[in-house]
PyMOL Python script that loads the backbone (N, CA, C, O; Angstrom):
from pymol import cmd

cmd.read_pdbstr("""\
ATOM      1  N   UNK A   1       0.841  -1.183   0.000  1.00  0.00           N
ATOM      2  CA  UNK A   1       0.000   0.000   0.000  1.00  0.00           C
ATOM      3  C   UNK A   1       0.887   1.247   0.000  1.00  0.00           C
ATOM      4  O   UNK A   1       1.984   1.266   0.560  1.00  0.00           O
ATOM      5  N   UNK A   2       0.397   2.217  -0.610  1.00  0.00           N
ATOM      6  CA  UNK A   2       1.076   3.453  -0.861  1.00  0.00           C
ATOM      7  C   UNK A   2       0.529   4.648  -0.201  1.00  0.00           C
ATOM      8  O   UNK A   2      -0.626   4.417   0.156  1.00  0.00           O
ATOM      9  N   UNK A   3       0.904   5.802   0.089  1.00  0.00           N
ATOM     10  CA  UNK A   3       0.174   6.760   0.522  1.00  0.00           C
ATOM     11  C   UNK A   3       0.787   8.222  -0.076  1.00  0.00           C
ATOM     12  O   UNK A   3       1.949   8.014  -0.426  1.00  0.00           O
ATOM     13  N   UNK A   4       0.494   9.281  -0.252  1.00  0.00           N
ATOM     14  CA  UNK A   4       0.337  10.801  -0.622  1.00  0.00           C
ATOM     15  C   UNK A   4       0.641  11.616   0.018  1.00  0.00           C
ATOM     16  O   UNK A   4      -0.153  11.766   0.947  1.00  0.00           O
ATOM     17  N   UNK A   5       1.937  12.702   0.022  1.00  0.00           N
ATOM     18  CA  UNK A   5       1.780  13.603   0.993  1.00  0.00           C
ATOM     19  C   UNK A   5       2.525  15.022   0.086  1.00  0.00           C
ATOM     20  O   UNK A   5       3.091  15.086  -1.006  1.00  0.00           O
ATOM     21  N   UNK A   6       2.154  16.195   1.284  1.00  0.00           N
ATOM     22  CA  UNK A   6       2.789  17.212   0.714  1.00  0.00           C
ATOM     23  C   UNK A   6       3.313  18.011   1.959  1.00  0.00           C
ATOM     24  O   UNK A   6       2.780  17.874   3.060  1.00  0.00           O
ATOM     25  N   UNK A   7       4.324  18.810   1.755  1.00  0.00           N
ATOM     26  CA  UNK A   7       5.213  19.831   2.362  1.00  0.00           C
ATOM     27  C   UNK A   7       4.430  21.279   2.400  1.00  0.00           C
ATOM     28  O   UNK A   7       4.283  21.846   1.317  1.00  0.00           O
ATOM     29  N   UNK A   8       4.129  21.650   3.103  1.00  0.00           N
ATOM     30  CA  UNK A   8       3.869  23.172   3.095  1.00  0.00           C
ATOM     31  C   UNK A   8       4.626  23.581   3.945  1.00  0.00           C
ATOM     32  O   UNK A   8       4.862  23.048   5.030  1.00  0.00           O
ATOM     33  N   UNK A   9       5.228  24.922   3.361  1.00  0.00           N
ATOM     34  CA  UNK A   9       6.128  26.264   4.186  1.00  0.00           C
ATOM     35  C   UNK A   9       5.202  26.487   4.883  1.00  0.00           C
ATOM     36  O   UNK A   9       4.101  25.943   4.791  1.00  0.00           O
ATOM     37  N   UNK A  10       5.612  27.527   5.873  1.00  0.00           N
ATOM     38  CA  UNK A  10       4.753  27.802   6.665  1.00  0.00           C
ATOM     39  C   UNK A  10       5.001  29.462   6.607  1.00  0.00           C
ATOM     40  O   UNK A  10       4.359  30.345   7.175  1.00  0.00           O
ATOM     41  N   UNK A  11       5.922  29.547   5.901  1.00  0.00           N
ATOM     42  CA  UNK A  11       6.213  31.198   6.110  1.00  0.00           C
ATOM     43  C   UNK A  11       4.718  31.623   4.735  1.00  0.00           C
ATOM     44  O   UNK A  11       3.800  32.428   4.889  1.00  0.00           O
ATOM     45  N   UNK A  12       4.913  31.012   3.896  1.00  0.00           N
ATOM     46  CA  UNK A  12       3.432  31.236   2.650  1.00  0.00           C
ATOM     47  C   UNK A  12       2.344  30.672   3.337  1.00  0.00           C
ATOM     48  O   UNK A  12       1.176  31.041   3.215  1.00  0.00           O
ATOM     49  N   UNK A  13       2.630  30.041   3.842  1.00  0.00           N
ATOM     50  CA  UNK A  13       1.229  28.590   4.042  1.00  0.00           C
ATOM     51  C   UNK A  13       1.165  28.218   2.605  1.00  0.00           C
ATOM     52  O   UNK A  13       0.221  28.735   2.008  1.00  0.00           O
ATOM     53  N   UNK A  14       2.069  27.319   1.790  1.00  0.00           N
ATOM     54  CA  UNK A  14       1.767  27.074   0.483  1.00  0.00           C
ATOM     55  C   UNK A  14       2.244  26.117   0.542  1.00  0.00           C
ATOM     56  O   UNK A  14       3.056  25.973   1.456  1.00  0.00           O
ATOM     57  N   UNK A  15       1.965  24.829  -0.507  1.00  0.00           N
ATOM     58  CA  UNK A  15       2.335  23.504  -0.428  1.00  0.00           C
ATOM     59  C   UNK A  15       4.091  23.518  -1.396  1.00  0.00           C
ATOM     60  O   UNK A  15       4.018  24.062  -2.498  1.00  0.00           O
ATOM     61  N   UNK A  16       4.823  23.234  -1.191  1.00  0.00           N
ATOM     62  CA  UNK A  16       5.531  23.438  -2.167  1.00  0.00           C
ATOM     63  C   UNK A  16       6.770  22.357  -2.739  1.00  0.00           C
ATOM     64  O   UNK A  16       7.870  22.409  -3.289  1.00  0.00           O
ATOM     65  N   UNK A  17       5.488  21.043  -2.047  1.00  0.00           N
ATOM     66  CA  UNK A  17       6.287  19.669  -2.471  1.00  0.00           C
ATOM     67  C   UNK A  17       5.112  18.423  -2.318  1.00  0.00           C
ATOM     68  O   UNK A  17       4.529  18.091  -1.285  1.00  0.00           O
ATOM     69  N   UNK A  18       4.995  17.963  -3.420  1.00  0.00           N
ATOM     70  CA  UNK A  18       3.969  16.503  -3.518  1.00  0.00           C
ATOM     71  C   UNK A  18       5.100  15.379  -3.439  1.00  0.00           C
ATOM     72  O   UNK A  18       6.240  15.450  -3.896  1.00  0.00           O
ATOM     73  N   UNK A  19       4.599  14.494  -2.858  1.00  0.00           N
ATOM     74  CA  UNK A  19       5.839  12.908  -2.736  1.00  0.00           C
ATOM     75  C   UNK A  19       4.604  11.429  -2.649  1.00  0.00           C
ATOM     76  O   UNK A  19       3.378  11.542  -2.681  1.00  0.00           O
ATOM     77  N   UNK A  20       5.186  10.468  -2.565  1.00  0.00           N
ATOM     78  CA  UNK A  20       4.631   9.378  -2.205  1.00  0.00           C
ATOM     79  C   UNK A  20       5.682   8.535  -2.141  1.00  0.00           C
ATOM     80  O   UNK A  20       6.812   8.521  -2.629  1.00  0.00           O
ATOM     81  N   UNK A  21       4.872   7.632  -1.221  1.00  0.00           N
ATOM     82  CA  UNK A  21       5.639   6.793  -0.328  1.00  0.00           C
ATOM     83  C   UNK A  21       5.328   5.805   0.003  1.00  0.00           C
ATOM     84  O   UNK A  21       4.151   5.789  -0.358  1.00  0.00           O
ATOM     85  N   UNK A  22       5.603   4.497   0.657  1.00  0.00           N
ATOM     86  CA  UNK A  22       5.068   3.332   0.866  1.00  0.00           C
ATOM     87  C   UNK A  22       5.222   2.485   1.998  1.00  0.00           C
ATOM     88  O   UNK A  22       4.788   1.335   2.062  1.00  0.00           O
ATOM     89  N   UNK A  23       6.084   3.304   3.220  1.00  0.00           N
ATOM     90  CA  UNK A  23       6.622   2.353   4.095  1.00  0.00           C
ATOM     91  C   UNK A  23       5.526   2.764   5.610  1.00  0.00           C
ATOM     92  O   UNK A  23       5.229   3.844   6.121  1.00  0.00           O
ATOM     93  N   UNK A  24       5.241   1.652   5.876  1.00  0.00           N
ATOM     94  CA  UNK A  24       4.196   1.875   7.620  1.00  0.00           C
ATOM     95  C   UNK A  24       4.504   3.039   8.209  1.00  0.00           C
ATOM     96  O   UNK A  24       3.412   3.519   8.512  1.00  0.00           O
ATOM     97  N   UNK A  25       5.223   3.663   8.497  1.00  0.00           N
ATOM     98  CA  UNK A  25       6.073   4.187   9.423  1.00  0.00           C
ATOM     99  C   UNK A  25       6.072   5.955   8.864  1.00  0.00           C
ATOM    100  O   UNK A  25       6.431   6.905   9.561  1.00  0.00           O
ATOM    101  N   UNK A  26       5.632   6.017   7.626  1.00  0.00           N
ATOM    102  CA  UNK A  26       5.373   7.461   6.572  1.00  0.00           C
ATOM    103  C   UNK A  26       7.238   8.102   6.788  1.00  0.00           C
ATOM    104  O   UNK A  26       7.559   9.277   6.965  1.00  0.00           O
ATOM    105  N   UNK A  27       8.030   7.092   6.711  1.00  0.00           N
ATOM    106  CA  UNK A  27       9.449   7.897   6.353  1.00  0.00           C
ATOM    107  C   UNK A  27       9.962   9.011   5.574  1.00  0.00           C
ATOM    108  O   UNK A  27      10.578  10.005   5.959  1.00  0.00           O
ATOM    109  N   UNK A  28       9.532   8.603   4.201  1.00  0.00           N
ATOM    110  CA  UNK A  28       9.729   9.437   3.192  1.00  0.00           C
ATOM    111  C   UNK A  28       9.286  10.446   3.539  1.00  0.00           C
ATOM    112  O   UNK A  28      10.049  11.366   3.243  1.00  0.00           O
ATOM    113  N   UNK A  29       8.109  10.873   4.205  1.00  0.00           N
ATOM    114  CA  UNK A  29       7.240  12.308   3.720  1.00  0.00           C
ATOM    115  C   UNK A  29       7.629  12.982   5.266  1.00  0.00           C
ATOM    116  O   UNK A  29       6.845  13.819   5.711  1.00  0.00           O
ATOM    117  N   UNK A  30       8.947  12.579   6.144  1.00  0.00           N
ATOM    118  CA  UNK A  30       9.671  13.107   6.981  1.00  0.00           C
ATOM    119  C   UNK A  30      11.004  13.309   6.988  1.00  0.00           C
ATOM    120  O   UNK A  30      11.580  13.810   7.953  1.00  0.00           O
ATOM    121  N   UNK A  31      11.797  12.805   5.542  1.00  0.00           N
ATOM    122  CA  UNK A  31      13.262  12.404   5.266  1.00  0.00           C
ATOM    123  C   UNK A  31      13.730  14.103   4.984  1.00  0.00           C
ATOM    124  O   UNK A  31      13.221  14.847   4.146  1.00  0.00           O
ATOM    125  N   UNK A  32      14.333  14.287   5.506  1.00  0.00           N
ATOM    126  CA  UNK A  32      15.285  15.334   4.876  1.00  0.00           C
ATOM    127  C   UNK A  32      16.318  15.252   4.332  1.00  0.00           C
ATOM    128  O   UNK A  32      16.584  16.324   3.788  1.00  0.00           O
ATOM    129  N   UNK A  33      17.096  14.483   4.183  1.00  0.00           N
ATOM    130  CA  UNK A  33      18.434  14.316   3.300  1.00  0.00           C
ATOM    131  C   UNK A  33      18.236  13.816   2.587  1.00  0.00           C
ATOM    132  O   UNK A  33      19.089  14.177   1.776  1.00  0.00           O
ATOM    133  N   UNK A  34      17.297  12.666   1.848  1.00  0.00           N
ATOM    134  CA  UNK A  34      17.189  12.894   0.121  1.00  0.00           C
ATOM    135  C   UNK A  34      16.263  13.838  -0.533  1.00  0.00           C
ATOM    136  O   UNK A  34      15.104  13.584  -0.864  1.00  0.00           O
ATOM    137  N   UNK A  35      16.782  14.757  -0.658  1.00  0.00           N
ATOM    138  CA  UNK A  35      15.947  16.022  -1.140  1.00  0.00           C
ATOM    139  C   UNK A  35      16.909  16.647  -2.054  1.00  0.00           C
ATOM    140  O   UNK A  35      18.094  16.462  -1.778  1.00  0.00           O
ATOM    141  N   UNK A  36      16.570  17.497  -3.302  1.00  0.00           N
ATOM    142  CA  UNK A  36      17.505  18.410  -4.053  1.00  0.00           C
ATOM    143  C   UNK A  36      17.347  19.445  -3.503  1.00  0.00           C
ATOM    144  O   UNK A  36      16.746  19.550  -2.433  1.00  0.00           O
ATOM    145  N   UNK A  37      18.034  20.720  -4.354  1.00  0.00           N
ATOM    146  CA  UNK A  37      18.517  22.009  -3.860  1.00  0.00           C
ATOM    147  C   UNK A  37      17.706  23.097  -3.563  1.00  0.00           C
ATOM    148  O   UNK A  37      17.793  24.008  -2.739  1.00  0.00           O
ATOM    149  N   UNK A  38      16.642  22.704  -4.694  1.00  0.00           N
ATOM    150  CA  UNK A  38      15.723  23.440  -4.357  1.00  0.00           C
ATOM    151  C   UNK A  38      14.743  23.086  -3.008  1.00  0.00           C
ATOM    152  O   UNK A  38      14.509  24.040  -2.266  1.00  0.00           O
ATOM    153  N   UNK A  39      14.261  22.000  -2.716  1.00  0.00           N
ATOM    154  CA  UNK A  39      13.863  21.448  -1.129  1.00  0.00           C
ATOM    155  C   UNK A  39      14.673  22.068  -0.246  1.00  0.00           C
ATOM    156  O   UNK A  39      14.280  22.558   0.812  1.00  0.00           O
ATOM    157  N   UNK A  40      16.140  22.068  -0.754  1.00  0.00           N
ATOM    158  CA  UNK A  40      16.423  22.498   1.000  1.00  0.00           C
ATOM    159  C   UNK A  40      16.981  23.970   0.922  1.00  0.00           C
ATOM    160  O   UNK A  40      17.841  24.392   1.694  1.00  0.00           O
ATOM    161  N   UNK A  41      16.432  24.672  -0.040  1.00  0.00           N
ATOM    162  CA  UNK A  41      16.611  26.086  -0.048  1.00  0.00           C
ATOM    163  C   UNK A  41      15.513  26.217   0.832  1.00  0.00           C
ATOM    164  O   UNK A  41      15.737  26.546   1.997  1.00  0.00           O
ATOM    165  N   UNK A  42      14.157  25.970   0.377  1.00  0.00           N
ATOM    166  CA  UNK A  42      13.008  26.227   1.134  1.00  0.00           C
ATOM    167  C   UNK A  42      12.985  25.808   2.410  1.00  0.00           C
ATOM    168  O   UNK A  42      12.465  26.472   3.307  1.00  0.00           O
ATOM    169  N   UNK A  43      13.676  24.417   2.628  1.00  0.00           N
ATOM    170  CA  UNK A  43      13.724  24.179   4.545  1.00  0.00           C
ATOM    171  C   UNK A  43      14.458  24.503   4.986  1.00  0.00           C
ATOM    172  O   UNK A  43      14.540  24.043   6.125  1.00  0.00           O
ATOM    173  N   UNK A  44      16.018  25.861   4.449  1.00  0.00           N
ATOM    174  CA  UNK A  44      16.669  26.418   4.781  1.00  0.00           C
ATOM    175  C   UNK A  44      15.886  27.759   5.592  1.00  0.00           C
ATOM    176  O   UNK A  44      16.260  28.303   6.631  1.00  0.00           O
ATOM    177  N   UNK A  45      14.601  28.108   4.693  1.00  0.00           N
ATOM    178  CA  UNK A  45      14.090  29.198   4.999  1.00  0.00           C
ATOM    179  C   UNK A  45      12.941  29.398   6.448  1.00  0.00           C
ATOM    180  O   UNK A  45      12.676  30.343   7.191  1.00  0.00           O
ATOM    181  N   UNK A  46      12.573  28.261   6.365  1.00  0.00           N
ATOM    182  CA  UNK A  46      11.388  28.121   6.872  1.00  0.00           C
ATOM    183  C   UNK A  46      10.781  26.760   7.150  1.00  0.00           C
ATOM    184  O   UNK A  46      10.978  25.797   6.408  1.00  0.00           O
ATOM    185  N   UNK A  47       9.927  26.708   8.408  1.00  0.00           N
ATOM    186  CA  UNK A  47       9.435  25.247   9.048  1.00  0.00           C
ATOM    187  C   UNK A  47       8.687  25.111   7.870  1.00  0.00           C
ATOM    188  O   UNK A  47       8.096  25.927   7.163  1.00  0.00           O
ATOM    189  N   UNK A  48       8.863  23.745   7.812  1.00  0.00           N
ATOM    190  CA  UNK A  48       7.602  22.953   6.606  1.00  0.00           C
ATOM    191  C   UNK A  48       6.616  21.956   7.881  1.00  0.00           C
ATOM    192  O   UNK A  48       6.849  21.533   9.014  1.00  0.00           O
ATOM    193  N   UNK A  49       5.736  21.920   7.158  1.00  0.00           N
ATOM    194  CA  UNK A  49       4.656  21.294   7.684  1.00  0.00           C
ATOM    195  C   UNK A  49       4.672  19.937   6.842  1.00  0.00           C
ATOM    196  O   UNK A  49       5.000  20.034   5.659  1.00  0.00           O
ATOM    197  N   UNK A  50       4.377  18.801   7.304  1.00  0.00           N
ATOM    198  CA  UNK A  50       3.803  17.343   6.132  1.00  0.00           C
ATOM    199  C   UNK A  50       2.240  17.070   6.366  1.00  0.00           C
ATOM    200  O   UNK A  50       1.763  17.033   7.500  1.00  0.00           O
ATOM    201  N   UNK A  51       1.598  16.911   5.380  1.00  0.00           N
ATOM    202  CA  UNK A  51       0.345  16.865   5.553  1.00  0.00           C
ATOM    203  C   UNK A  51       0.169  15.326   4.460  1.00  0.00           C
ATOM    204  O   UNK A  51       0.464  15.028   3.303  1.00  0.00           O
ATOM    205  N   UNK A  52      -0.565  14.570   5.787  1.00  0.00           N
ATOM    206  CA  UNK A  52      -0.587  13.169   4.942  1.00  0.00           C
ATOM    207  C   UNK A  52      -1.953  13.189   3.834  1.00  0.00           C
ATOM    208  O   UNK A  52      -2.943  12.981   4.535  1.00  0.00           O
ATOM    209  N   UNK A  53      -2.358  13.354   2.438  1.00  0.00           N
ATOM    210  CA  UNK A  53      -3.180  13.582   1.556  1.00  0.00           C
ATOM    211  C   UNK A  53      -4.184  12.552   1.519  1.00  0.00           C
ATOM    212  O   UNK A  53      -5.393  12.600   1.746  1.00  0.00           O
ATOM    213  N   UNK A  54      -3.239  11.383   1.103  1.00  0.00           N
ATOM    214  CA  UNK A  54      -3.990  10.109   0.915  1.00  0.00           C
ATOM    215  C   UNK A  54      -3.017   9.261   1.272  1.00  0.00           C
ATOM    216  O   UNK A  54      -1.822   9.351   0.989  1.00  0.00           O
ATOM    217  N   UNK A  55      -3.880   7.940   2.277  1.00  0.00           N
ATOM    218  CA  UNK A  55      -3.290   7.151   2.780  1.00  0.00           C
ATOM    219  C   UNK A  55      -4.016   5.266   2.339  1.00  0.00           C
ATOM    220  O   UNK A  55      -5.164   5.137   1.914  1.00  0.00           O
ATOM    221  N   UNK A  56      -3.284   4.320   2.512  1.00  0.00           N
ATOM    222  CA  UNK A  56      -4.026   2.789   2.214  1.00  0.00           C
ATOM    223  C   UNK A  56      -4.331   2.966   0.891  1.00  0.00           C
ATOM    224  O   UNK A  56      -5.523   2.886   0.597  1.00  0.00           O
ATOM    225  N   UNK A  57      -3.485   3.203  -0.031  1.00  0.00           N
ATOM    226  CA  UNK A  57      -3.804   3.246  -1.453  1.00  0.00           C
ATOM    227  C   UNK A  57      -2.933   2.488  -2.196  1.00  0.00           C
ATOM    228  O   UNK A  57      -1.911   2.117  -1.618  1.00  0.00           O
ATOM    229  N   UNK A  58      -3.199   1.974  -4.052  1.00  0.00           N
ATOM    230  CA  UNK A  58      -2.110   0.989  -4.517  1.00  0.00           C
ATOM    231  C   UNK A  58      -1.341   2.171  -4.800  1.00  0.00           C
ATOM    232  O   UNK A  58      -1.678   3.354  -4.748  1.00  0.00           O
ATOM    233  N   UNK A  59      -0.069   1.553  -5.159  1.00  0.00           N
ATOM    234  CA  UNK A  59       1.439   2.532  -5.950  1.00  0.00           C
ATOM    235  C   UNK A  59       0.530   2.582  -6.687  1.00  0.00           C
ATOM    236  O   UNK A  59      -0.440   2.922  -6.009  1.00  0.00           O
ATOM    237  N   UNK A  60       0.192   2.420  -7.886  1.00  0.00           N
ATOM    238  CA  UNK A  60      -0.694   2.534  -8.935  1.00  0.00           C
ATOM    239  C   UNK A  60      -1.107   3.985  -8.585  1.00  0.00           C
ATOM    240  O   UNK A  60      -0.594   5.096  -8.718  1.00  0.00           O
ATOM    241  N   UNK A  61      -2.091   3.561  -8.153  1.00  0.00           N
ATOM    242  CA  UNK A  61      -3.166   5.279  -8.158  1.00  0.00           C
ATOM    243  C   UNK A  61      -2.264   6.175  -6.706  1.00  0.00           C
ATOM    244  O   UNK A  61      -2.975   7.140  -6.425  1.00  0.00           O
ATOM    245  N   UNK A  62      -1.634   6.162  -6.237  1.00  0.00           N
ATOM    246  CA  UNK A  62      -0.472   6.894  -5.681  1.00  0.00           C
ATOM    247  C   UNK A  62       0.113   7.757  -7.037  1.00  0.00           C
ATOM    248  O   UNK A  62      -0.020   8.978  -7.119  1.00  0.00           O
ATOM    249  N   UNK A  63       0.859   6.834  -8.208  1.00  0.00           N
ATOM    250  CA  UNK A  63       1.457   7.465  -8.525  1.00  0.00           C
ATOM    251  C   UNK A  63       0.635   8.650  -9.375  1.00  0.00           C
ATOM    252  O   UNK A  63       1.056   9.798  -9.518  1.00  0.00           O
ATOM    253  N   UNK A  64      -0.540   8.170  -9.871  1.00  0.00           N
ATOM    254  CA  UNK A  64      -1.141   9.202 -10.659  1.00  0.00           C
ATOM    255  C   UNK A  64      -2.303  10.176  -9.845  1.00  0.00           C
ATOM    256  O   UNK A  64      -3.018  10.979 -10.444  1.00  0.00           O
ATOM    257  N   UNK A  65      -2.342   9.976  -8.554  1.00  0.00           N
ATOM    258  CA  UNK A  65      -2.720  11.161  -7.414  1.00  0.00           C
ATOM    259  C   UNK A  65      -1.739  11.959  -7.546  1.00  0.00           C
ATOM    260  O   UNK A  65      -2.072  13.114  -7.811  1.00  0.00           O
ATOM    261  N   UNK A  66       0.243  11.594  -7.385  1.00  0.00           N
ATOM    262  CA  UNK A  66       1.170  12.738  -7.432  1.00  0.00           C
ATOM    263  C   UNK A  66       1.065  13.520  -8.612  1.00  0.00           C
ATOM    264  O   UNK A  66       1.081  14.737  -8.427  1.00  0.00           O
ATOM    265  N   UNK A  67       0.941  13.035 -10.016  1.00  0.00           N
ATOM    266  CA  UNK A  67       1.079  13.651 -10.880  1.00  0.00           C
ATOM    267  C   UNK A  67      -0.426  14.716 -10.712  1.00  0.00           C
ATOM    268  O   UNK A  67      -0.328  15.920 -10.945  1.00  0.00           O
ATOM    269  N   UNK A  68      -1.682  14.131 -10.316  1.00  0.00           N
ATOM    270  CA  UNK A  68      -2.552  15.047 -10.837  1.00  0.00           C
ATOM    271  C   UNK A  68      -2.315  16.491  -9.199  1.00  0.00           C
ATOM    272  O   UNK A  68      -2.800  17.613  -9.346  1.00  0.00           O
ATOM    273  N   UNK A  69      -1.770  16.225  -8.251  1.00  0.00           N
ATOM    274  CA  UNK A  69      -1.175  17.587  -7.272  1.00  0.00           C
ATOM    275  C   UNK A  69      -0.792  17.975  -7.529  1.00  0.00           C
ATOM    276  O   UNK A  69      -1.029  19.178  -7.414  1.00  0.00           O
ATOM    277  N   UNK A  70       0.689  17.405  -8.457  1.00  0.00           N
ATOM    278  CA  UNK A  70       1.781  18.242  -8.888  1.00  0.00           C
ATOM    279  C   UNK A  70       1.040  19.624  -9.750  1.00  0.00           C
ATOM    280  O   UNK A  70       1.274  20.832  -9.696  1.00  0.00           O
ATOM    281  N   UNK A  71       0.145  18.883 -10.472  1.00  0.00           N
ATOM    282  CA  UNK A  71      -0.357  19.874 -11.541  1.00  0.00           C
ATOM    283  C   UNK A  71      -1.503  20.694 -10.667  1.00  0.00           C
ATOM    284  O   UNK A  71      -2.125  21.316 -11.529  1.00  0.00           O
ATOM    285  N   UNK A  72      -1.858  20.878  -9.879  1.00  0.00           N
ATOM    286  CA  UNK A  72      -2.744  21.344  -9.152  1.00  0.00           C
ATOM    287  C   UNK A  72      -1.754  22.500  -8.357  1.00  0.00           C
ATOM    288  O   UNK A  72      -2.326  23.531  -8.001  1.00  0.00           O
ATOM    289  N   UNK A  73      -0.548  22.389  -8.118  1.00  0.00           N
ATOM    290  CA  UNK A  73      -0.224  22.919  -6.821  1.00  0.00           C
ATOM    291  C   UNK A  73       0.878  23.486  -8.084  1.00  0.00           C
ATOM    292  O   UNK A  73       1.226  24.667  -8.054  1.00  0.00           O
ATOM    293  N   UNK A  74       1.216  22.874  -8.809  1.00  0.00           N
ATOM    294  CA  UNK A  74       2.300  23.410  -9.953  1.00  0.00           C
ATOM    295  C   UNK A  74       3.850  23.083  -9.123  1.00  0.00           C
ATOM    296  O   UNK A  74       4.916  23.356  -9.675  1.00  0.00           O
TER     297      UNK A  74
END
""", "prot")
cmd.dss("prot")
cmd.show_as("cartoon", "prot")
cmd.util.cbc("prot")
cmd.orient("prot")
C-alpha cells in the first residue's frame, strides 16, 4: 500500500512539495536528506509542515494522485 503527501512552508502557508511513499512508518514524507537544492533552499528558509493527503492506497493510483497535485499545486 502506498500513501500521498505534501510539504507546506509555513512562512506562505503554500504547499511546495507533492511525494509518495510506501513504508508503515510514513518515512519518506519526513526524510530530509534525500531532497535536491531546491527542497532544502526552502527548509533552509522556513518550518515545513507534512500533511498526509492520501493514505491505504495501490502505488498505482499513488502514482497518478502525485502527478494530478503536482499539476494542481504546480
Amino acid at each position: 500500500m502506498a500513501y500521498v503527501y505534501r510539504h507546506i512552508r509555513l512562512d506562505k502557508n503554500e504547499v511546495f512539495y507533492i511525494g509518495i511513499g510506501s513504508e508503515a512508518n510514513y518515512n519518506r514524507s519526513r526524510d530530509i536528506v534525500k531532497r535536491n537544492k531546491i527542497w532544502h533552499n526552502i527548509h533552509n528558509k522556513t518550518e515545513i509542515r507534512v500533511d498526509l493527503v492520501l493514505d491505504n492506497i495501490s502505488w498505482e493510483e499513488a502514482k497518478q494522485k502525485e502527478i494530478e497535485f503536482v499539476k494542481l499545486y504546480g
